[in-house]
C-alpha positions as a printed NumPy array, in Angstrom:
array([[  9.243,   2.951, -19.03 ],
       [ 10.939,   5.8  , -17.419],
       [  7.297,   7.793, -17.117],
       [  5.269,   5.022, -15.482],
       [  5.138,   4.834, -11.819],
       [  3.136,   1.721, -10.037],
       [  1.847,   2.526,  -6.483],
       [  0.621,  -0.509,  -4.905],
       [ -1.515,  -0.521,  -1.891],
       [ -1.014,  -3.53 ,   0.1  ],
       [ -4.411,  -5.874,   1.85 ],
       [ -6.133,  -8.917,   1.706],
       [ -8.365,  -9.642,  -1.186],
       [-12.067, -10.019,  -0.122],
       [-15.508,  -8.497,   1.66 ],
       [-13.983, -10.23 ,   4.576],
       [-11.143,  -7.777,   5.012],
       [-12.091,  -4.769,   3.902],
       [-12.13 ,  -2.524,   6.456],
       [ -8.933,  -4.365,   8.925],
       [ -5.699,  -2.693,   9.924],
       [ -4.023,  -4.555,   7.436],
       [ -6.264,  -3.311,   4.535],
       [ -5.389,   0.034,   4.857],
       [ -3.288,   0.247,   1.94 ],
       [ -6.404,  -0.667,  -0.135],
       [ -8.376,   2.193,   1.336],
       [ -5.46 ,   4.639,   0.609],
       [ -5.809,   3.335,  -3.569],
       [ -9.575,   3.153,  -2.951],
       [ -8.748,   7.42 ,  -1.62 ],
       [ -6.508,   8.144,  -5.027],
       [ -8.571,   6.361,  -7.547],
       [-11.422,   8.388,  -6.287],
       [ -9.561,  11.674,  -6.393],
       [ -8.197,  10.518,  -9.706],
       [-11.48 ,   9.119, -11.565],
       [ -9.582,   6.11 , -11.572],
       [-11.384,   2.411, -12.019],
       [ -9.467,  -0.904, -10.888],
       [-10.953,  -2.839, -14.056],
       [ -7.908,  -4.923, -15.08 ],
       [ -7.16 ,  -8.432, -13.436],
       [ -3.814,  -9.604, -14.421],
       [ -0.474,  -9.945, -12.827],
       [ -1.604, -11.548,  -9.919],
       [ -3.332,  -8.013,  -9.113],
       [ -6.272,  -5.806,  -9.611],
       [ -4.854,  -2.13 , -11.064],
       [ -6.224,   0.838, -13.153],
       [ -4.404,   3.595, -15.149],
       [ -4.508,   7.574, -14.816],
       [ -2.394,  10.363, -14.383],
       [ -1.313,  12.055, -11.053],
       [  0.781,  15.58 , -11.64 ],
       [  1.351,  14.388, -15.452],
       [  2.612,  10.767, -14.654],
       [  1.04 ,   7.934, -15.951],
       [  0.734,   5.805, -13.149],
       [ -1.299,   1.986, -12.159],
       [ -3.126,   1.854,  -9.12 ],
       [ -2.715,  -1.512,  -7.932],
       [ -4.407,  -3.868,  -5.263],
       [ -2.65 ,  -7.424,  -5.272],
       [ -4.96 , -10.472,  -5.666],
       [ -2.621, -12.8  ,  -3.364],
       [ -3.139, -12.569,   0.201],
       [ -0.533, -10.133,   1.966],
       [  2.252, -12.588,   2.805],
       [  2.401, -13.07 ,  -1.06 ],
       [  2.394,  -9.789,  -2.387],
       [  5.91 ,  -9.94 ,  -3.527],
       [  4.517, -12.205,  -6.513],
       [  1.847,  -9.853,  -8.607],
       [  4.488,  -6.611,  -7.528],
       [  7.41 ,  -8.532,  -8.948],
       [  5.235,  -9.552, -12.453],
       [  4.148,  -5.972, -12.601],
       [  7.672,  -3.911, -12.146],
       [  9.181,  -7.02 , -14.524],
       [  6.322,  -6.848, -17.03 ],
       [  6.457,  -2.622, -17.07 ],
       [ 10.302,  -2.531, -16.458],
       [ 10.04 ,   0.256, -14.599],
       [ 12.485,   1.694, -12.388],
       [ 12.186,   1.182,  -8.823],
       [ 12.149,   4.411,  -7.699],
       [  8.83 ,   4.347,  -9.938],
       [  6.876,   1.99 ,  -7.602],
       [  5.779,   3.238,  -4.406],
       [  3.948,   0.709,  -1.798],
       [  1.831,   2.146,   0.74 ],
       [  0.922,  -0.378,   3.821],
       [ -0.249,  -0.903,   7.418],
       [  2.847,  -0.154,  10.249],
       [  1.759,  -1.5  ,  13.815],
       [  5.322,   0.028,  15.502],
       [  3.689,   3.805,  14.113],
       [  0.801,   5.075,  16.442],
       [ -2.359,   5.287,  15.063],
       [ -2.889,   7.761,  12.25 ],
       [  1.078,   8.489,  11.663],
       [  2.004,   8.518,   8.383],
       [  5.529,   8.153,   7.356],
       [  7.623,   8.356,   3.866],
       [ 10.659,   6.426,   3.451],
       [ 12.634,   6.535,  -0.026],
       [ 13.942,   3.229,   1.098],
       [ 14.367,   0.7  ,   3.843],
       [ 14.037,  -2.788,   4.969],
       [ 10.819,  -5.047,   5.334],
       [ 10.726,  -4.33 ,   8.975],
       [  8.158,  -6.882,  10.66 ],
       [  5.57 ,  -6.342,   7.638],
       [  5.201,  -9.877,   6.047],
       [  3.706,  -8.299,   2.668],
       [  7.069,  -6.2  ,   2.534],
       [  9.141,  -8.954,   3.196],
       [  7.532, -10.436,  -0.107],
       [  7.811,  -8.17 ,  -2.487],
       [ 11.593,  -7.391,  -1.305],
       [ 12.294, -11.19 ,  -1.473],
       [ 10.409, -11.177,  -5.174],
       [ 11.939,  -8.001,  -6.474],
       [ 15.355,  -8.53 ,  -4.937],
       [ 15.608,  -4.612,  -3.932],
       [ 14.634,  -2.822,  -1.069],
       [ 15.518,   0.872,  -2.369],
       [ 11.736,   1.844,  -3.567],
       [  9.503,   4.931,  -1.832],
       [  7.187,   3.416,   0.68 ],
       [  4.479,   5.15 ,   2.849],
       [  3.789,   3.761,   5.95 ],
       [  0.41 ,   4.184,   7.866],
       [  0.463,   3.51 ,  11.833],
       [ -2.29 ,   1.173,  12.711],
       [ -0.473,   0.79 ,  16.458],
       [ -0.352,  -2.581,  18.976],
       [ -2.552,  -4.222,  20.512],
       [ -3.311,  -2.738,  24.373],
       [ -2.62 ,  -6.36 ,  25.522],
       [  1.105,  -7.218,  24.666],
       [ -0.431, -10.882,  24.743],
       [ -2.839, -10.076,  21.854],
       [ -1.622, -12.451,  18.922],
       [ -0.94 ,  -9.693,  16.388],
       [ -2.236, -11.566,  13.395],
       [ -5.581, -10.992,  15.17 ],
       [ -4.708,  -7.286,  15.873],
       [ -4.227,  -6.506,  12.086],
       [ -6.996,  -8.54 ,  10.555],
       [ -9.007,  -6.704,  13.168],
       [-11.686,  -3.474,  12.01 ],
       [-10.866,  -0.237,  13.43 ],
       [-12.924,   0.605,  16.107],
       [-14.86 ,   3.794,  16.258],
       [-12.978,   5.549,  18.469],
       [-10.019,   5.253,  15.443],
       [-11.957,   5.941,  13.215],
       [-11.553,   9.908,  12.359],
       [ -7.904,   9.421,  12.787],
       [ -7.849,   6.604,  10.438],
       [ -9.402,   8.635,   7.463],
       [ -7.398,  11.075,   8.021],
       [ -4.198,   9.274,   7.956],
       [ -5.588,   7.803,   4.032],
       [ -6.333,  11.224,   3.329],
       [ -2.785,  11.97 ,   4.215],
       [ -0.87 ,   8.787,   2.61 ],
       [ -2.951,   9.676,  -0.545],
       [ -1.706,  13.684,  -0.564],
       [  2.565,  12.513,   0.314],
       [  1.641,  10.192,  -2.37 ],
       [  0.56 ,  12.935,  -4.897],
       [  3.29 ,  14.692,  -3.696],
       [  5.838,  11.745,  -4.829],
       [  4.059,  11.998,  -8.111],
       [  3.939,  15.412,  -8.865],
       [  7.332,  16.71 ,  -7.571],
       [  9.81 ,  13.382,  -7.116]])
């Protein structure tokens, strides 16, 4: 389906990780299904996704059901299921070698040390989809285990920058949408 795109925000399913590093790219779908009256009432694929349109395009707003080292499985059943091109499925996700707040847009690229990336290249056998990137930094302490670091909340101090980096993802990825 040349006119479907599937942007999948990448997390851990449940209350307990809501608001981590490594949840962000729930909060950025969270950000565009607001925006776009959009409600994430279909469970299937592995994955929890709604439909609406963004600048014309039909496109599913997904959140993967499997935790993040697994996310390759429910993307790869969804862009096999839709057939879409891959230049039709956009992942947004945490990046701890950005600073906190940066947002970046890559057309393509490798998994880089993101586990959930590493997935769904591995299950989709491709790395040459749009991704957007949200810096969630390193821990202070170089001896920090970083698992800890991004299953870790925000704090406060982050916060404002944090929102505003969602805010941010959410507009380059209306942008994608609306103008390629």
């Amino acid at each position: 389906m040349e006119d479907l795109f599937i942007v999948v925000g990448l997390g851990n399913p449940g209350k307990k990780y809501e608001e981590t590093r490594h949840n962000i790219g729930f909060i950025t779908i969270d950000e565009l299904c607001f925006r776009h009256k959009v409600k994430l009432n279909k469970l299937k694929y592995k994955a929890s996704f709604g439909e609406g349109f963004v600048g014309g395009k039909r496109v599913l707003f997904v959140k993967p059901q499997t935790f993040m080292n697994d996310s390759g499985v429910a993307v790869g059943e969804l862009v096999k299921f839709f057939k879409i091109p891959l230049q039709n499925l956009i992942i947004v996700y945490d990046d701890v070698d950005l600073p906190v707040g940066a947002v970046r847009v890559r057309a393509k690229g490798s998994s880089g040390t993101h586990n959930g990336m590493r997935s769904i290249i591995y299950h989709i056998v491709e790395q040459d989809f749009p991704r957007v990137r949200i810096g969630v930094g390193k821990p202070e302490n170089p001896e920090f285990e970083l698992v800890d670091y991004v299953l870790g909340k925000f704090p406060k101090e982050q916060h404002e920058a944090m929102l505003a980096a969602v805010k941010g993802a959410a507009d380059a990825i209306e942008e994608i949408l609306s103008k390629g």
